[in-house]
N, C-alpha and C positions, 0 to 999 in steps of 0.2 A: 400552428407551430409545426415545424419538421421534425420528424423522429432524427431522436441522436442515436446517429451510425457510429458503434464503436469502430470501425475499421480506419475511421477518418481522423484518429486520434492514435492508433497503432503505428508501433517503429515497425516496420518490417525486418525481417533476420538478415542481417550479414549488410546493411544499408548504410553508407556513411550520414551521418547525426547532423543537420549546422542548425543549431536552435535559433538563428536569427530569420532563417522559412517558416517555423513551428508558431503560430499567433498564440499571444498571452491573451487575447479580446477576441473573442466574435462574437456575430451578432446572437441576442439573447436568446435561450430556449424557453422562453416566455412572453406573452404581450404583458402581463401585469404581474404585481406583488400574490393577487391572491391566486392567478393561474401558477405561481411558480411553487406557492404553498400548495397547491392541491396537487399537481404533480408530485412533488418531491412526499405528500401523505401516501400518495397511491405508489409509492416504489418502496417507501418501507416499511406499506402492508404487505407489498408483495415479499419484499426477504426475510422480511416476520416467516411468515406461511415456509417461504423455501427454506429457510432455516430449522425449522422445524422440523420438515423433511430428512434436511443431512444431518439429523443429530438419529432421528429413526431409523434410518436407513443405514448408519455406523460403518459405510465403506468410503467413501473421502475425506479429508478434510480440505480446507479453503485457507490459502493466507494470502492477507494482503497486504504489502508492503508500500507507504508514502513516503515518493524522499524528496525534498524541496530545499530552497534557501530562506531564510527564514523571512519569518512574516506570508508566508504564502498560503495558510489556513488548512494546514496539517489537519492540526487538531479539532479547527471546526466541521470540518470533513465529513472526518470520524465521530463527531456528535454527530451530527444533524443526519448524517447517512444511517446511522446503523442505532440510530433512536429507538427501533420499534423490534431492537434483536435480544433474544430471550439473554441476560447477563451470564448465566450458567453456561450459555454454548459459545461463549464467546472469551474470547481473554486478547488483551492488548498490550503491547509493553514498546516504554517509549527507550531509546538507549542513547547512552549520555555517554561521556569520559569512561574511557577501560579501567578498571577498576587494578591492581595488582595482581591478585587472582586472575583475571582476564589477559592480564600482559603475558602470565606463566603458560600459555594455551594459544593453539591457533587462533589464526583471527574469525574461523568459523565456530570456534566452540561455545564461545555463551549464544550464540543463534540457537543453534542445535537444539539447547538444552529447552528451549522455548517454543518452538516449533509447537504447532497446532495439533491436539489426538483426531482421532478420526471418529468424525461426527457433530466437529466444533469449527469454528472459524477464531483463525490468528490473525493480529492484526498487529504490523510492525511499524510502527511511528521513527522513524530512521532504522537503518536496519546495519546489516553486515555492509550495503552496500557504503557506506562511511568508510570502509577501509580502503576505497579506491576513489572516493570523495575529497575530505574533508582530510584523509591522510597524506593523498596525492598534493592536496594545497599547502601544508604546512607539514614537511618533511620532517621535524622534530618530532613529530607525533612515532613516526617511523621507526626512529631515532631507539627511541622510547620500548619499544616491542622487545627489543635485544635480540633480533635475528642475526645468525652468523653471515660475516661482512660479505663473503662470497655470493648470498642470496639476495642483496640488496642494490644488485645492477640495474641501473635505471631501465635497460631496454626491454628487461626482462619480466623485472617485477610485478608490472600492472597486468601485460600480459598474463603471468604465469596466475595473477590472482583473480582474473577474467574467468581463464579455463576451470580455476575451483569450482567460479561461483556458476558456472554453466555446469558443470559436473554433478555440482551437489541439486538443482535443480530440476537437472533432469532423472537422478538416483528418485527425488521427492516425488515427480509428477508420475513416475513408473509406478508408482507404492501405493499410488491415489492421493496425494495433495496437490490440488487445482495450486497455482499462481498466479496472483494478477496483481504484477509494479506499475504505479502511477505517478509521474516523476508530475506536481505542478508548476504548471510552465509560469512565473510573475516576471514579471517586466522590474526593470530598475527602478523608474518612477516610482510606479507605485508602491511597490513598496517604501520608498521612502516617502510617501502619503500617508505610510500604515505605520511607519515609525513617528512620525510628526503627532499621529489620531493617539498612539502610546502615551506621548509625551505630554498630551494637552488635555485627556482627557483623566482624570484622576482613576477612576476604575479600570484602567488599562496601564497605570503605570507600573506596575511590579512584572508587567510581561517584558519592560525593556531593559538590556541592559548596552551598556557604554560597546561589551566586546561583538554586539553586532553592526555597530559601527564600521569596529574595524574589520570585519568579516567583508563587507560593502569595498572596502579598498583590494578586495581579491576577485570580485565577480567576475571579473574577465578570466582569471585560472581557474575558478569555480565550473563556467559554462565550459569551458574546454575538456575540464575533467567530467562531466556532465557527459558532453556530446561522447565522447569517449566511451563513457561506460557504454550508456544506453546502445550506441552502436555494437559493441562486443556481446551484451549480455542479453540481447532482445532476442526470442526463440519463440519458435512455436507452443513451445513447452513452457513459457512464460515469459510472454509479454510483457513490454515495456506500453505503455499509453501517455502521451506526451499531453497533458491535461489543459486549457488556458485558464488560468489561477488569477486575472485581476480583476473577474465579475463571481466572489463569492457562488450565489448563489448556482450559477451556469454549470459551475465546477460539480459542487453537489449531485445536479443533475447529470451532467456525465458519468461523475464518477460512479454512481446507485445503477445506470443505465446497465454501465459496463459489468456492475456485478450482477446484476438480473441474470444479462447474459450468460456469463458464466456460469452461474446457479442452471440457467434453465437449460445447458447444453448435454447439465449431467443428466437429464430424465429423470430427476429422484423421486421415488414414491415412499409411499409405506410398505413393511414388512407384510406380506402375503399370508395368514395363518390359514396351518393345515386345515383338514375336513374335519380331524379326531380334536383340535383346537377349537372350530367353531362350535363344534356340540359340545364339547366342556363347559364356555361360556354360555350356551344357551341354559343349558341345566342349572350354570350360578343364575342367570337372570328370572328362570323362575323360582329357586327358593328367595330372592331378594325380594321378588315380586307378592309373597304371600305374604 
């Protein structure tokens, strides 16, 4: 099998987006089921271990943000990738409809408030980037915000919420939090292969509902706002990775790759103790020892 090159999955900065180049299928990063379990065991012993590391070592933190259309295995992702990450250094939050509270506040304020300490990994299951998403498609959502009418100029808008979200970004990665956005890439089909598996299979029906139907009747504004983003907000400072999301478990494999990487570019070690340190311990270890 060929090592996965994150770079072959990276938006480059400043690059225009057409997700119809971007493949939802390549070919497998596995010859079989059980090479693709033994891999994907061996990657999250590895960020067991590195996670460990950055909760020691208490100078980064790590967040990772999935945005997708639905059905494209967000959340199995997020199991099966970070299976083997200690739950204490770790915290996830998925985000839904703005609550009231949330309308009264920037569209960056309940992110903020959630953001990852440093020595833990965040992990965003739709994120902020939904306000240049999901609000961009269905303009009542907008609406909704009560911004004053002068700010709501189309030409400007998306833009000017681009530059926040590159702002705030790069304020994070200066501070020490790594980012690493992973938009999965699903084809039309299949997902509607994975809506049919909802419908038919009984343990899977309370995942569907009627309004991603009609979500389906937007994909084309979806991709557009899509390519959009990812083009605007892709940095060296955090990357966009354009995943293909119709072979489960491949994605996995990517996506665990990708965090490796990042993990391993911080060099983290353990804290180094003084010389007056190690002989303290030694003195505990031999009265413990009699």
């Amino acid at each position: 099998m060929k090592k996965i090159d994150p770079d072959d999955f990276r938006v480059r900065p400043g690059k225009k987006v057409d997700l119809d180049k971007w493949p939802t299928k390549i070919k497998p990063e596995y010859h079989s089921q059980e090479e693709y379990q033994t891999l994907l065991a061996e990657h999250v012993h590895q960020l067991s271990a590195l996670q460990s590391r950055l909760y020691a070592d208490d100078s980064y933190a790590m967040l990772l943000i999935f945005q997708a259309m639905d059905a494209a295995g967000k959340d199995s992702a997020i199991k099966h990738v970070m299976s083997g990450v200690n739950p204490q250094g770790c915290q996830v939050y998925s985000f839904k409809h703005p609550s009231p509270e949330e309308l009264d506040h920037d569209f960056l304020w309940n992110a903020i408030r959630k953001l990852p300490e440093r020595g833990r990994i965040g992990i965003f299951n739709r994120s902020y980037y939904e306000e240049v998403l999901i609000v961009r498609v269905h303009k009542a959502i907008l609406d909704a915000e009560r911004l004053p009418a002068k700010l709501l100029d189309e030409k400007h808008i998306w833009r000017d919420r681009y530059r926040s979200i590159v702002n705030l970004e790069d304020h994070l990665h200066r501070n020490g939090t790594r980012i690493v956005k992973f938009f999965l890439h699903l084809s039309k089909e299949e997902q509607r292969k994975r809506f049919l598996s909802r419908i038919d299979e009984p343990d899977k029906n309370w995942k569907f509902s009627v309004d991603d139907v009609k979500e389906r009747e937007s994909w084309n504004h979806y991709m557009k706002a899509y390519e959009e983003c990812l083009g605007a907000t892709s940095t060296a400072a955090a990357p966009w990775y354009v995943v293909p999301a119709d072979d489960k478990a491949t994605t996995r494999l990517i996506v665990s790759r990708i965090v490796l990487d990042t993990f391993k570019d911080l060099k983290l070690g353990y804290p180094q103790l003084s010389p007056e340190r190690l002989q303290e311990l030694q003195k505990i270890r031999k009265l413990l020892a009699k």
